[in-house]
N, C-alpha and C positions, 0 to 999 in steps of 0.2 A: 690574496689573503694568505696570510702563516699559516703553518698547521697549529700554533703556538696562541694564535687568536683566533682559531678555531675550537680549543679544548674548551673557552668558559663560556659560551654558547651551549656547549654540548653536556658540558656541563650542569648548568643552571636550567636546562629543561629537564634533562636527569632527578634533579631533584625536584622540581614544580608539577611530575609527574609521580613519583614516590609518595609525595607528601599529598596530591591527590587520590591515590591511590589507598592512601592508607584512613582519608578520610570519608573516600564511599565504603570502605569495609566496616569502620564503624558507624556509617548510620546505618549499615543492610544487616549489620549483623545483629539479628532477634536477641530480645531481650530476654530470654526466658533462657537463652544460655550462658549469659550473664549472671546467673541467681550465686546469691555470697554469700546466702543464707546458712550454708553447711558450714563454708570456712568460720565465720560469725563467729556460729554457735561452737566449734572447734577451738577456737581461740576464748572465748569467752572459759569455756569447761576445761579447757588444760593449758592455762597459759599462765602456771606456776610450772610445770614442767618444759614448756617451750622457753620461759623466760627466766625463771628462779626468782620475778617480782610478786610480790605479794599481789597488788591491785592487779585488776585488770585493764583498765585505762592507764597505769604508768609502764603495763607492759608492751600494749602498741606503742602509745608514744615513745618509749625508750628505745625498743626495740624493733621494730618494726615499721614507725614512718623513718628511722634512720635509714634503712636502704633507699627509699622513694627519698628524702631528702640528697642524698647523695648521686643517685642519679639526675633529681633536676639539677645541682647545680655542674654536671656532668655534658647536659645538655644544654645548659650555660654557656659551658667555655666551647663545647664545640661551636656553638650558634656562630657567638662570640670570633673564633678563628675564620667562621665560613664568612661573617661578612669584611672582617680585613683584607682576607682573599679573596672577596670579590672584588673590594673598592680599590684595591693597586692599581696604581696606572700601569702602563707596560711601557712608559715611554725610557727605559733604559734598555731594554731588547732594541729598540730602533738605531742607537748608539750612530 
């Protein structure tokens, strides 16, 4: 075997183990330090000086689901790239 069809093996455990990893941390991790309650209310009570929006629901939405939107479609394109990269064939390395 290559060392070259060895990488996407090593690879694709790599990450089937991150992405496990990161989903026992979020069921074990207690809810109680989870609480949003403070940010909420933070955002609720200054979020004409965080935003310069008058509302306070058009100052999340404007402002603030824009990063979470942009990182999902962030995590989009990489998804996106990772499985092109996996479904290549390698049958031009065999040449």
């Amino acid at each position: 075997m290559k060392i070259s069809n060895l990488r996407r093996p090593i690879l694709l455990v790599f990450c089937m183990l991150l992405a496990f990893m990161l989903i026992v941390l979020l069921i074990i991790t207690p809810s109680s330090t989870l609480d949003t309650t403070l940010a909420r209310d933070s955002v609720v009570e200054n979020h004409v000086e965080y935003t310069g929006a008058d509302n306070a629901v058009s100052a999340i939405y404007l402002n603030f689901r824009l990063w979470d939107t942009l990182f999902e479609a962030l995590v989009l394109l990489v998804s996106a790239v990772a499985v092109i990269s996996f479904s290549r064939s390698e049958d031009t390395d065999e040449g």
